[in-house]
PDB file of N, CA, C and O in Angstrom:
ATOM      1  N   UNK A   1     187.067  50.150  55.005  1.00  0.00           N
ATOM      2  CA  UNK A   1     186.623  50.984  53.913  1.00  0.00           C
ATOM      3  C   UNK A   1     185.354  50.425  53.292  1.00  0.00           C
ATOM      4  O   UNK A   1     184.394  51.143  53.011  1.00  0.00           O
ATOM      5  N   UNK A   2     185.389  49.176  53.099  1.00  0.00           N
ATOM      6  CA  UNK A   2     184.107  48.495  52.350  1.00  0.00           C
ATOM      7  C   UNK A   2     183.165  48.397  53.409  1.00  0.00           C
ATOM      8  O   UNK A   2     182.038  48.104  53.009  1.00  0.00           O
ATOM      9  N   UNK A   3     183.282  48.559  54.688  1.00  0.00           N
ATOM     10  CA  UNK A   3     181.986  48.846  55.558  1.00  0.00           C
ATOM     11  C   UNK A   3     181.491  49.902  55.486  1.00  0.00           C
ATOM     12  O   UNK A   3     180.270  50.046  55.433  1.00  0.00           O
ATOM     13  N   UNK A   4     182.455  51.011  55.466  1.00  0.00           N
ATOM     14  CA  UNK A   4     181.545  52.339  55.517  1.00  0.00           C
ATOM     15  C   UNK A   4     180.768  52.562  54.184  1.00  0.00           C
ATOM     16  O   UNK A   4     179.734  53.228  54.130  1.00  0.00           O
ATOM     17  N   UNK A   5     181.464  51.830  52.899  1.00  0.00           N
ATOM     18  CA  UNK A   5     180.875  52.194  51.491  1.00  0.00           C
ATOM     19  C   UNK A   5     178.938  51.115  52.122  1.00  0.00           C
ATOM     20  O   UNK A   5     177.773  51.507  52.054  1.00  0.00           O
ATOM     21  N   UNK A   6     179.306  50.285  52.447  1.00  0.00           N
ATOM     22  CA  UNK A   6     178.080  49.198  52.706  1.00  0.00           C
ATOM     23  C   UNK A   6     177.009  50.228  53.365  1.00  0.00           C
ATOM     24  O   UNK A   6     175.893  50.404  52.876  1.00  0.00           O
ATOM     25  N   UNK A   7     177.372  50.741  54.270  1.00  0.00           N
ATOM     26  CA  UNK A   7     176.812  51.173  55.213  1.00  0.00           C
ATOM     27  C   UNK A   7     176.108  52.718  54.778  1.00  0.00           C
ATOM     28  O   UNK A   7     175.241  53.183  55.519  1.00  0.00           O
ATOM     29  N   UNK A   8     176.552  53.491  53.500  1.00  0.00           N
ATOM     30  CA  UNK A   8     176.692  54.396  52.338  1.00  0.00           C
ATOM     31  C   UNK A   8     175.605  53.800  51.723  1.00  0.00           C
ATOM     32  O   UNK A   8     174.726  54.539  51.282  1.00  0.00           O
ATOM     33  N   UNK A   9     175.480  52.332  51.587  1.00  0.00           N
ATOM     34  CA  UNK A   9     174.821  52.617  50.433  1.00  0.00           C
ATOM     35  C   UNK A   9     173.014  52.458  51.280  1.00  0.00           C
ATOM     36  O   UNK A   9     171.883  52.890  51.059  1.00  0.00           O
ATOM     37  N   UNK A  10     173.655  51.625  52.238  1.00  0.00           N
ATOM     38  CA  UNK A  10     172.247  51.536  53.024  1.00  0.00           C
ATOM     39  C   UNK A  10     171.323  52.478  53.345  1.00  0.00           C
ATOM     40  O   UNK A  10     170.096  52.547  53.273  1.00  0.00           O
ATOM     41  N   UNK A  11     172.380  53.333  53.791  1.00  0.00           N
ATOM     42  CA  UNK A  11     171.671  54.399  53.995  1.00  0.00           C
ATOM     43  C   UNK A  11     170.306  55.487  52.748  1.00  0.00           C
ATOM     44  O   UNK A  11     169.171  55.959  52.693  1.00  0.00           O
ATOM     45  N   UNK A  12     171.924  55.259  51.815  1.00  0.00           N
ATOM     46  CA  UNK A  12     171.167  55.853  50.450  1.00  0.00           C
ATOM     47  C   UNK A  12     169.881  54.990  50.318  1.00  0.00           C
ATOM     48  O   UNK A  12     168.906  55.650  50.677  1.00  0.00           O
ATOM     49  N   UNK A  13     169.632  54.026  50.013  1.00  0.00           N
ATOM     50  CA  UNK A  13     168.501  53.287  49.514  1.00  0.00           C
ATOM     51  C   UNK A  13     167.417  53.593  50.649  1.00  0.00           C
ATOM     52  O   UNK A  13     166.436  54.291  50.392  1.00  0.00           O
ATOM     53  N   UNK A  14     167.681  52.920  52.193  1.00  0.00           N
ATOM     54  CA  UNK A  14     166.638  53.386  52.902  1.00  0.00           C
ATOM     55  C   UNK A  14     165.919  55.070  52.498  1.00  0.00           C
ATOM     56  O   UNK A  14     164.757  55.284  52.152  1.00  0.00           O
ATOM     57  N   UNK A  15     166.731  55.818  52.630  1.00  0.00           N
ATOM     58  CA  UNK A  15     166.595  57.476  52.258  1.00  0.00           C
ATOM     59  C   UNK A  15     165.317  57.322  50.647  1.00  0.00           C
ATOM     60  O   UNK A  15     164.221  57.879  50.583  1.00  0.00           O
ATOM     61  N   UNK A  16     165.746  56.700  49.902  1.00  0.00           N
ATOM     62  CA  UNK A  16     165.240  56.528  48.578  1.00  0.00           C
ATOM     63  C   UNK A  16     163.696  55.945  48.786  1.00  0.00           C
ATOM     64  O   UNK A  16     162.686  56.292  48.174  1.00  0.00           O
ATOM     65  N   UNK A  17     163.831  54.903  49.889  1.00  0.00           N
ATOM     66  CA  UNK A  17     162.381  54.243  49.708  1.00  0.00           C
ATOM     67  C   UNK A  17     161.568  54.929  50.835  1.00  0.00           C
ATOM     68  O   UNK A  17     160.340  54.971  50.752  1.00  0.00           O
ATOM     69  N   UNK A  18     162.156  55.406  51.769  1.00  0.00           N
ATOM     70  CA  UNK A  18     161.089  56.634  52.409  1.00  0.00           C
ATOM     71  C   UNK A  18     160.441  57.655  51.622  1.00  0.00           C
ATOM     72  O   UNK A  18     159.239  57.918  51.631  1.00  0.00           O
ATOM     73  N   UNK A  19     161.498  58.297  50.830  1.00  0.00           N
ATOM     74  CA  UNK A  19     161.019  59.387  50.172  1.00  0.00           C
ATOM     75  C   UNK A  19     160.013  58.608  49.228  1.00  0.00           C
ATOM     76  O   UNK A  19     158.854  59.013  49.314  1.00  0.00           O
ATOM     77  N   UNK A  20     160.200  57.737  48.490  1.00  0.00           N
ATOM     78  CA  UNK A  20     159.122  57.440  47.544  1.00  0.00           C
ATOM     79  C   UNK A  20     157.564  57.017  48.269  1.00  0.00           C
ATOM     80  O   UNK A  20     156.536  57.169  47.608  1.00  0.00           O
ATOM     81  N   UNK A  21     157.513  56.359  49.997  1.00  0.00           N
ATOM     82  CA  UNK A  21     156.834  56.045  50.372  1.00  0.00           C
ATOM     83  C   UNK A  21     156.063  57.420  50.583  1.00  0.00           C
ATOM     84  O   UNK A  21     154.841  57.278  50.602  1.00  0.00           O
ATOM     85  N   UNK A  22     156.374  58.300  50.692  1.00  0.00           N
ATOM     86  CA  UNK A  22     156.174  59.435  51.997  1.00  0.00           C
ATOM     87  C   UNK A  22     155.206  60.367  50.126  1.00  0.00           C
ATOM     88  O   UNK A  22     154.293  61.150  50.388  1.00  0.00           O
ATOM     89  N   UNK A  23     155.468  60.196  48.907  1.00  0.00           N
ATOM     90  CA  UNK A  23     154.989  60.997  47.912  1.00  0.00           C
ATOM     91  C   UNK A  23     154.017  60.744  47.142  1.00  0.00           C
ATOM     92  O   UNK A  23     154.103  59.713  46.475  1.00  0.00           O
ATOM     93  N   UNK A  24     153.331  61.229  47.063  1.00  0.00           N
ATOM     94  CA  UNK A  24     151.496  61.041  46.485  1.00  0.00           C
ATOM     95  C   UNK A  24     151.895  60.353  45.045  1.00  0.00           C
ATOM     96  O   UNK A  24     152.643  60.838  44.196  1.00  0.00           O
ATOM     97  N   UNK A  25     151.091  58.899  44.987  1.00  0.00           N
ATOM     98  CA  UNK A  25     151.056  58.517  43.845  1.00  0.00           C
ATOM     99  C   UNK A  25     150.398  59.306  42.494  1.00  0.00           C
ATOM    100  O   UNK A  25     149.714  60.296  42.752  1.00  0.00           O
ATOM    101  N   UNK A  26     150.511  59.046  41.514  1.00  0.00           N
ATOM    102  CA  UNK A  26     149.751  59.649  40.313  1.00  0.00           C
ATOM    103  C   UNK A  26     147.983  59.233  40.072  1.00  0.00           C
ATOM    104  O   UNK A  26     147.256  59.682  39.186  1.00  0.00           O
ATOM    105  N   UNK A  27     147.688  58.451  40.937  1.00  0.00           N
ATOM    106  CA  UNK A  27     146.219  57.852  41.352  1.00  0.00           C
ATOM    107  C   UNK A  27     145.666  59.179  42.203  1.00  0.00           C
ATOM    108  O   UNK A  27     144.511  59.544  41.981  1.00  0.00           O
ATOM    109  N   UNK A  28     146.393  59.827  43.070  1.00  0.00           N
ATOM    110  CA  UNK A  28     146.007  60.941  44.096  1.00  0.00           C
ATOM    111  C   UNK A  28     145.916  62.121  43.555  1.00  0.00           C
ATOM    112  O   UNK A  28     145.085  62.901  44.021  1.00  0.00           O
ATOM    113  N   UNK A  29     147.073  62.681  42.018  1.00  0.00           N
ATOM    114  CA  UNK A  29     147.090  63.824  41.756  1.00  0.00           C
ATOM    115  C   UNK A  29     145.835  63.860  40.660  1.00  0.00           C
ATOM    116  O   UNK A  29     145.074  64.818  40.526  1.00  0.00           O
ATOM    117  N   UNK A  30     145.783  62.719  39.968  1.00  0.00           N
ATOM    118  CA  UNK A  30     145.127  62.909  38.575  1.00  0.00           C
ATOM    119  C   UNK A  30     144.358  61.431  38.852  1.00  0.00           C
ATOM    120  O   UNK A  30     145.155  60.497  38.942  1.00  0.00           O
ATOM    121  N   UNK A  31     143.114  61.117  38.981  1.00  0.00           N
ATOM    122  CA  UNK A  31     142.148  59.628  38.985  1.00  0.00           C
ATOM    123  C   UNK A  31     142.197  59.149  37.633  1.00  0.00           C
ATOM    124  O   UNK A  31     142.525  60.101  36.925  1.00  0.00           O
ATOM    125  N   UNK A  32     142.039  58.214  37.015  1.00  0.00           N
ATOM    126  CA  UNK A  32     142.187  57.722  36.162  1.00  0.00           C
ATOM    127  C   UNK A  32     140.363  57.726  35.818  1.00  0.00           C
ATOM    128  O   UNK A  32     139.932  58.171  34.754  1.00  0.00           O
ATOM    129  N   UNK A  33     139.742  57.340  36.557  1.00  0.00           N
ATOM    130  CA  UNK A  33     137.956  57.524  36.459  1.00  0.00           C
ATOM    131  C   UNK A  33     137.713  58.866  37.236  1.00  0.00           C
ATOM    132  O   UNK A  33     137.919  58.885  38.449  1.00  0.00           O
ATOM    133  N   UNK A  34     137.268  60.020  36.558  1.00  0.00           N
ATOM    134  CA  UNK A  34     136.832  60.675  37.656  1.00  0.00           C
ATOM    135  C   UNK A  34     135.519  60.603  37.792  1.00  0.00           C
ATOM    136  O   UNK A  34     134.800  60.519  36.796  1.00  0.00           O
ATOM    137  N   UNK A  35     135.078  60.622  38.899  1.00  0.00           N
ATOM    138  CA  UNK A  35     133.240  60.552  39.252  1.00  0.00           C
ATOM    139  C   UNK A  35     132.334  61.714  38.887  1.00  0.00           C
ATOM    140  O   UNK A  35     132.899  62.798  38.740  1.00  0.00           O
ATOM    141  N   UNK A  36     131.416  61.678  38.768  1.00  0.00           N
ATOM    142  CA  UNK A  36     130.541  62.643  38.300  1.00  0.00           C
ATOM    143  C   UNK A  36     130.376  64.197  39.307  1.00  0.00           C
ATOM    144  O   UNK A  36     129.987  65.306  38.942  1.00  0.00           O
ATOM    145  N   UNK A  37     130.728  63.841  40.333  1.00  0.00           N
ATOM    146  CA  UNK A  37     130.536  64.823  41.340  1.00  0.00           C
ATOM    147  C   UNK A  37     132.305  65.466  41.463  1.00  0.00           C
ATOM    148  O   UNK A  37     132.684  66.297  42.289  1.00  0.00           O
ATOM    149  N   UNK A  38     133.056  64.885  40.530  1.00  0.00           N
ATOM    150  CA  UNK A  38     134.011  65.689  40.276  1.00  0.00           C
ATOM    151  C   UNK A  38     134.466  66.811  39.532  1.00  0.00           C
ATOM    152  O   UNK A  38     134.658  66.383  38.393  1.00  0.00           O
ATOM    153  N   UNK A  39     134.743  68.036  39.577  1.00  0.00           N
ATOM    154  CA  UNK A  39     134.526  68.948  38.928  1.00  0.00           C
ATOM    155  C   UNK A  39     135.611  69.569  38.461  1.00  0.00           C
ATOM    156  O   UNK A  39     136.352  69.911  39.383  1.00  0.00           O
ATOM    157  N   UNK A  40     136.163  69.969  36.964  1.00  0.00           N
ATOM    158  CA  UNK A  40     137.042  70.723  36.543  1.00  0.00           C
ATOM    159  C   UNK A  40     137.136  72.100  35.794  1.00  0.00           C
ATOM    160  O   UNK A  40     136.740  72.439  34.679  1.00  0.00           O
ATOM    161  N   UNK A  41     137.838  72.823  36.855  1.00  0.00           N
ATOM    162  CA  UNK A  41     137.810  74.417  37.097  1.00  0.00           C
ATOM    163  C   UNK A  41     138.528  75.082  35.609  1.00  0.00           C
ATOM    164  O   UNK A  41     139.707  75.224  35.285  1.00  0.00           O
ATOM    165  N   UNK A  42     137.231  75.407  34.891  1.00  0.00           N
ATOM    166  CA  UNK A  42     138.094  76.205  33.537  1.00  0.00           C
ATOM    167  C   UNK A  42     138.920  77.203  33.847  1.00  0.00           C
ATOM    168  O   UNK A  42     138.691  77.597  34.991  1.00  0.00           O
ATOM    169  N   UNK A  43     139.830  77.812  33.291  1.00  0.00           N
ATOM    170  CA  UNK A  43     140.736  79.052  33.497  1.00  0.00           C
ATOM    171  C   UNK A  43     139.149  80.034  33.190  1.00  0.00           C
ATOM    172  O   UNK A  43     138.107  79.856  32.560  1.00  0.00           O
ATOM    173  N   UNK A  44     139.815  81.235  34.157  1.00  0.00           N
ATOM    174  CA  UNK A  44     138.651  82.503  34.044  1.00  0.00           C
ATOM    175  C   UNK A  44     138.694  83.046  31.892  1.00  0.00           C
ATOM    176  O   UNK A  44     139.269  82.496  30.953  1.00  0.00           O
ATOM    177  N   UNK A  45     138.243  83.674  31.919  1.00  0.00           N
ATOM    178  CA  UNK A  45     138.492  84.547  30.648  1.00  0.00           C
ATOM    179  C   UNK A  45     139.216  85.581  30.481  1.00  0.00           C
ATOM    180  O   UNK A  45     139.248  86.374  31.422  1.00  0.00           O
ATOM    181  N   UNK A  46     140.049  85.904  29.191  1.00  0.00           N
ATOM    182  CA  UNK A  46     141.313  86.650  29.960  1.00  0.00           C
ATOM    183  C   UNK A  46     140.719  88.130  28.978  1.00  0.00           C
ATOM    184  O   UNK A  46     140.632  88.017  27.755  1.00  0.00           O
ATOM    185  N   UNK A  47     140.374  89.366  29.628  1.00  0.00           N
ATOM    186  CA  UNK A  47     139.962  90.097  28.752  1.00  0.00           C
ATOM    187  C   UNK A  47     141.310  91.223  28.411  1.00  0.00           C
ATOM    188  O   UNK A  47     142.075  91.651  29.276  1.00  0.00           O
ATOM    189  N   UNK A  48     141.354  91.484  27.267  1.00  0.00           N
ATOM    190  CA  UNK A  48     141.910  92.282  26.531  1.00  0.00           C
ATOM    191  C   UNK A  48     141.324  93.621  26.360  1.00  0.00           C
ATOM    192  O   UNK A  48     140.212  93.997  25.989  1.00  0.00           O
ATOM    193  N   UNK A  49     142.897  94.523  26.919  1.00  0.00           N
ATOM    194  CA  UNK A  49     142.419  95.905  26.931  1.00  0.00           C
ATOM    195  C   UNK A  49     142.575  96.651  25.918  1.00  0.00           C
ATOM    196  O   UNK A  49     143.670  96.489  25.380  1.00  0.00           O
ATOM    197  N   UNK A  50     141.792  97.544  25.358  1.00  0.00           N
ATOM    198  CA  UNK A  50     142.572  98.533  24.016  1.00  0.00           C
ATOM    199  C   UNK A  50     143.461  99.458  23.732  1.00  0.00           C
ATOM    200  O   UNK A  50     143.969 100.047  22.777  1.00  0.00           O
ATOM    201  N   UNK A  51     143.480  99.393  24.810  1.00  0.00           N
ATOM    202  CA  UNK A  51     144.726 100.792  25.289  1.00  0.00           C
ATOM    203  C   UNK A  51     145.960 100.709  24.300  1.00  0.00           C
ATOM    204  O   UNK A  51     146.666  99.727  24.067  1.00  0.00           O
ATOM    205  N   UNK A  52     146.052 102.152  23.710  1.00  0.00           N
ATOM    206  CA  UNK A  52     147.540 102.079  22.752  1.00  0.00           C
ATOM    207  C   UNK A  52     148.581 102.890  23.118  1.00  0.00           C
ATOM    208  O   UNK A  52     148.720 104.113  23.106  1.00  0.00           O
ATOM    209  N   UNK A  53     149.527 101.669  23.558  1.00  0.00           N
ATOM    210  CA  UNK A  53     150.672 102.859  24.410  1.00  0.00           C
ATOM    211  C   UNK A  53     151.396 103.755  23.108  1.00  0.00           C
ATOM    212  O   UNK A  53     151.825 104.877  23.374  1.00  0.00           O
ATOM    213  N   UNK A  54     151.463 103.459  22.321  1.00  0.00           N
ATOM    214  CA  UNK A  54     151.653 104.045  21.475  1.00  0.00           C
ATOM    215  C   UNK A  54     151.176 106.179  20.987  1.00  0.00           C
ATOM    216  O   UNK A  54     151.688 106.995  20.220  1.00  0.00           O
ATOM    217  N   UNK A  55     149.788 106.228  22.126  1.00  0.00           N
ATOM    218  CA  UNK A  55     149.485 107.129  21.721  1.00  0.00           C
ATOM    219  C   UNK A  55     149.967 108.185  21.922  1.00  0.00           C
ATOM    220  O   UNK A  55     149.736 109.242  21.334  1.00  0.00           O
ATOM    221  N   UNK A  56     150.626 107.993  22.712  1.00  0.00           N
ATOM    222  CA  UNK A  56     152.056 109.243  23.737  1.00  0.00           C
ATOM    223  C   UNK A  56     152.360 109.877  22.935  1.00  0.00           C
ATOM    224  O   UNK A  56     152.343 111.097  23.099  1.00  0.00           O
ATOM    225  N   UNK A  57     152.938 109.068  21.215  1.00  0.00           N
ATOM    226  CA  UNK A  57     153.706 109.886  20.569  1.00  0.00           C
ATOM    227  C   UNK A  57     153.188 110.714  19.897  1.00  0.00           C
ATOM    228  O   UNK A  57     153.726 111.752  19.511  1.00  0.00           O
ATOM    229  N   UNK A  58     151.748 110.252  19.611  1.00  0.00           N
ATOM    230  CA  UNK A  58     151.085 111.055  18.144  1.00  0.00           C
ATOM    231  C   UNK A  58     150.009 110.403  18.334  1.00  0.00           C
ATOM    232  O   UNK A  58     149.834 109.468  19.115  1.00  0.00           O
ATOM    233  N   UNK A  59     148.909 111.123  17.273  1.00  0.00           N
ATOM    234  CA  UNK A  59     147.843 110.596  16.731  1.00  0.00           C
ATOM    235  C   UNK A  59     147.944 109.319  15.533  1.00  0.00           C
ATOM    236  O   UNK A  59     146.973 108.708  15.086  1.00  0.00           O
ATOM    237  N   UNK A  60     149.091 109.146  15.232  1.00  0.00           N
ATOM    238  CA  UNK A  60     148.777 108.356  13.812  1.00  0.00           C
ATOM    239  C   UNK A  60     150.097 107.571  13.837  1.00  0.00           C
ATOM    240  O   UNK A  60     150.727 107.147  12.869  1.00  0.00           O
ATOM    241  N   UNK A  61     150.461 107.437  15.478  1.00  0.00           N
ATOM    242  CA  UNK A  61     151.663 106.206  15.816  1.00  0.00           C
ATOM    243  C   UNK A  61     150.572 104.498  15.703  1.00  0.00           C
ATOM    244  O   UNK A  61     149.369 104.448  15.959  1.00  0.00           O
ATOM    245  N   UNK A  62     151.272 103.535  15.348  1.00  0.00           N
ATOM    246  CA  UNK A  62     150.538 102.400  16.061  1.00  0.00           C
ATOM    247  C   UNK A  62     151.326 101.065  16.116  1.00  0.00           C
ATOM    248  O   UNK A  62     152.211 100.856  15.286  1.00  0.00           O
ATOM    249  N   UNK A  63     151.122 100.453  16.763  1.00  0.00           N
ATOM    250  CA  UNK A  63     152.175  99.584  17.859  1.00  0.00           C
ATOM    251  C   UNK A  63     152.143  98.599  16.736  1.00  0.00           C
ATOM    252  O   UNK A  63     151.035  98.391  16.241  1.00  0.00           O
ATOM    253  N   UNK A  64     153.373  97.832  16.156  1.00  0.00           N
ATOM    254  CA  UNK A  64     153.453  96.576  15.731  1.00  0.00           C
ATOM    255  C   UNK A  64     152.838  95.424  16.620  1.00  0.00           C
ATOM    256  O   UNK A  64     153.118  95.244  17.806  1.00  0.00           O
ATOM    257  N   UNK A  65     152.118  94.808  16.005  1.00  0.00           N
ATOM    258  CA  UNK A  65     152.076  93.224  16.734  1.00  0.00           C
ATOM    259  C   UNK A  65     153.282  92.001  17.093  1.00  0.00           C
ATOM    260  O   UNK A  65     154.257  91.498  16.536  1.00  0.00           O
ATOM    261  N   UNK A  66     152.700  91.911  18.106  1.00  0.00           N
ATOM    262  CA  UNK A  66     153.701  91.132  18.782  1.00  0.00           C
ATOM    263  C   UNK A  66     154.802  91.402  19.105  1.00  0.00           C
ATOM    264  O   UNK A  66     155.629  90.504  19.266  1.00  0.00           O
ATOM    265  N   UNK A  67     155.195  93.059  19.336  1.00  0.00           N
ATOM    266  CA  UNK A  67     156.410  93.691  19.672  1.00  0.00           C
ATOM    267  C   UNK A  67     156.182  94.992  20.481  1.00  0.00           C
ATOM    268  O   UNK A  67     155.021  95.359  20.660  1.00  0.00           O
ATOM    269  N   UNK A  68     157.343  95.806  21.049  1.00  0.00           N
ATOM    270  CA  UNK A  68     156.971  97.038  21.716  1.00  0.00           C
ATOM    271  C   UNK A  68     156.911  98.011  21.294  1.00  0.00           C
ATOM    272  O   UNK A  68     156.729  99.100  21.840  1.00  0.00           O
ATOM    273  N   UNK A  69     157.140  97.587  19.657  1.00  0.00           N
ATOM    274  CA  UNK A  69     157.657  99.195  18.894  1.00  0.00           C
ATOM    275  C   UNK A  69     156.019  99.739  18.452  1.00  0.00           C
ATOM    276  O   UNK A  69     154.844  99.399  18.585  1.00  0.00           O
ATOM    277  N   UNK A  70     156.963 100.946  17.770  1.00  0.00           N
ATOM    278  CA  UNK A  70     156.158 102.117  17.784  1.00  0.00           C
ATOM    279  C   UNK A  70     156.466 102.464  16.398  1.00  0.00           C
ATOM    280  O   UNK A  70     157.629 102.627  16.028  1.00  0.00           O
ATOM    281  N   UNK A  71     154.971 102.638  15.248  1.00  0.00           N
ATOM    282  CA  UNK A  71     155.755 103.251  14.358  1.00  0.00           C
ATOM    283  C   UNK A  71     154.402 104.251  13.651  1.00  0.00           C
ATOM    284  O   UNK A  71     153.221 104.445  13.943  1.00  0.00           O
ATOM    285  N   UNK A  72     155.034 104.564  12.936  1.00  0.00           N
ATOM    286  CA  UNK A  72     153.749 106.254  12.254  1.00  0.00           C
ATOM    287  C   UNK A  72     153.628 105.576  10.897  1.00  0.00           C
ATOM    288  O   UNK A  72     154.360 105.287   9.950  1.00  0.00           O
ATOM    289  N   UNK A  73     152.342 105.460  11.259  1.00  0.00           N
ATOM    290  CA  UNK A  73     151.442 105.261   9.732  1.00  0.00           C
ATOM    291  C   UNK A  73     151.048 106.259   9.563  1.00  0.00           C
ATOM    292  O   UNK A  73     150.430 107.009  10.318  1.00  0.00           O
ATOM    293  N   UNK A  74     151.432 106.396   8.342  1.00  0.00           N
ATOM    294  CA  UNK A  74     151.297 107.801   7.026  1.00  0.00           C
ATOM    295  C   UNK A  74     151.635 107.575   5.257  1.00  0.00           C
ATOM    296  O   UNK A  74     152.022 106.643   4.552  1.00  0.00           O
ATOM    297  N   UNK A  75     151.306 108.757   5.090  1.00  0.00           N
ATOM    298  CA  UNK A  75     151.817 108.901   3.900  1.00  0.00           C
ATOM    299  C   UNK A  75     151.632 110.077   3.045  1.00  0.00           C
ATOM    300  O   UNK A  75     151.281 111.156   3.521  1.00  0.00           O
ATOM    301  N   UNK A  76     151.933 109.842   1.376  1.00  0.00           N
ATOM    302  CA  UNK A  76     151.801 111.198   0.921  1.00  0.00           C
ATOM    303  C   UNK A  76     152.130 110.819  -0.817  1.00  0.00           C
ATOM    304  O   UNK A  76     153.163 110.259  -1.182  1.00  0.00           O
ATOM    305  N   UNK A  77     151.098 111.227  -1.681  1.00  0.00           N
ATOM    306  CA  UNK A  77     150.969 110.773  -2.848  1.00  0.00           C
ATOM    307  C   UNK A  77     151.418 111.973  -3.947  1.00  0.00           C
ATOM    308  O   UNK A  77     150.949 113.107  -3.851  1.00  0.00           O
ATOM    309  N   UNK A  78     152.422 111.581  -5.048  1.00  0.00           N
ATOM    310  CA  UNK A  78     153.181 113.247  -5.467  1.00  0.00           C
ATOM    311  C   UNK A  78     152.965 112.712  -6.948  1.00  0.00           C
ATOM    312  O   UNK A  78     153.164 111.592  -7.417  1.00  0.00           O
ATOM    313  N   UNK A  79     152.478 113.912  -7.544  1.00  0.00           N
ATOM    314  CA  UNK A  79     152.464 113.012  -9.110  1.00  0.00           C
ATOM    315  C   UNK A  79     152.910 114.541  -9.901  1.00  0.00           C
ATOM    316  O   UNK A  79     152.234 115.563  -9.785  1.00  0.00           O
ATOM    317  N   UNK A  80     153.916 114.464 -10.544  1.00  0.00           N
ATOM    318  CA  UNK A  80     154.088 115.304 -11.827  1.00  0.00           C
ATOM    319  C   UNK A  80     153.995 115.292 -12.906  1.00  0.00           C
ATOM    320  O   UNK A  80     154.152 114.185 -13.422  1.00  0.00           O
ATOM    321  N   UNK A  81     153.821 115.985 -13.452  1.00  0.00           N
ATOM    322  CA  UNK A  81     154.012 116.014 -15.289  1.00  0.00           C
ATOM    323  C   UNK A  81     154.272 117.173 -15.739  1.00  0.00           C
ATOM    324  O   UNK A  81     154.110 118.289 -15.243  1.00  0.00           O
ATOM    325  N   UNK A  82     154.799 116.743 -16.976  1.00  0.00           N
ATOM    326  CA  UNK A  82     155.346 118.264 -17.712  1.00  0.00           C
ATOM    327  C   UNK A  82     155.603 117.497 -18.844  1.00  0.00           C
ATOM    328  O   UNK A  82     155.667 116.280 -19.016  1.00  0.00           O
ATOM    329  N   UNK A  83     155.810 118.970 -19.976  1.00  0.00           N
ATOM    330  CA  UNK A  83     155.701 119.021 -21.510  1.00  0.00           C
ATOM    331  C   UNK A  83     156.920 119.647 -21.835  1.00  0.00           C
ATOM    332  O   UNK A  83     157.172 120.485 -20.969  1.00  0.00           O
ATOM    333  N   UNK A  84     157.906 119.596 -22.833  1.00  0.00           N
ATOM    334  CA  UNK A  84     158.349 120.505 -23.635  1.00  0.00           C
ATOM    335  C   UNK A  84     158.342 120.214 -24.796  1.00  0.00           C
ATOM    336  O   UNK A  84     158.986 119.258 -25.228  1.00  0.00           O
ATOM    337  N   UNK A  85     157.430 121.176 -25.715  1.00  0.00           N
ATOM    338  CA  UNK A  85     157.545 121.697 -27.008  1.00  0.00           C
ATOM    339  C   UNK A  85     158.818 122.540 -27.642  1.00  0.00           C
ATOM    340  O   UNK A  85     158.980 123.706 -27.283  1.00  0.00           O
ATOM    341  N   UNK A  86     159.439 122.118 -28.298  1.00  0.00           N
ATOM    342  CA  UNK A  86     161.029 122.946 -29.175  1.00  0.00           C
ATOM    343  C   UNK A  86     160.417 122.456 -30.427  1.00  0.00           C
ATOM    344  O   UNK A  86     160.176 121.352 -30.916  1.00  0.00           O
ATOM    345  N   UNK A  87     160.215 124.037 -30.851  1.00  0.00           N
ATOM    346  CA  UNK A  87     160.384 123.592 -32.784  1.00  0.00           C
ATOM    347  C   UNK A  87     161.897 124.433 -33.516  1.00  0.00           C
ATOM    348  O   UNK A  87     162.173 124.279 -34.706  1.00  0.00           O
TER     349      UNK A  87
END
């Protein structure tokens, strides 16, 4: 029993130090100096469209930020007054 565990573990470790041999150090992914003739690729520019899905519903729907909803800007201004005179 304690041979095959021995022989278990050998295995494991050999397995362990191949794989670490066989995987690009952090010197290969990222240089610690990079040289002048090395060059780093900005992300493109991300352009933004105006499009309002919103407009399906109406003229005077408009989309909350940062969500999918949909809502109607409006309104409507009511003012009364009145008198009664009793003598």
């Amino acid at each position: 029993m304690s041979k095959l565990f021995f022989l278990g573990a050998v295995l494991c470790l050999s397995w362990a130090t191949a794989a670490l041999a066989q995987s690009p150090g952090p010197s290969l992914l990222r240089p610690d100096n990079p040289t002048a003739n090395t060059t780093i690729a900005k992300p493109a520019p991300r352009t933004r469209t105006r499009a309002n899905p919103c407009a399906a519903y109406g003229p005077s729907f408009a989309r909350v930020p940062g969500t999918d909803t949909c809502v109607k800007v409006g309104g409507a201004v009511s003012v009364e007054a009145g008198s009664s005179l009793r003598r």
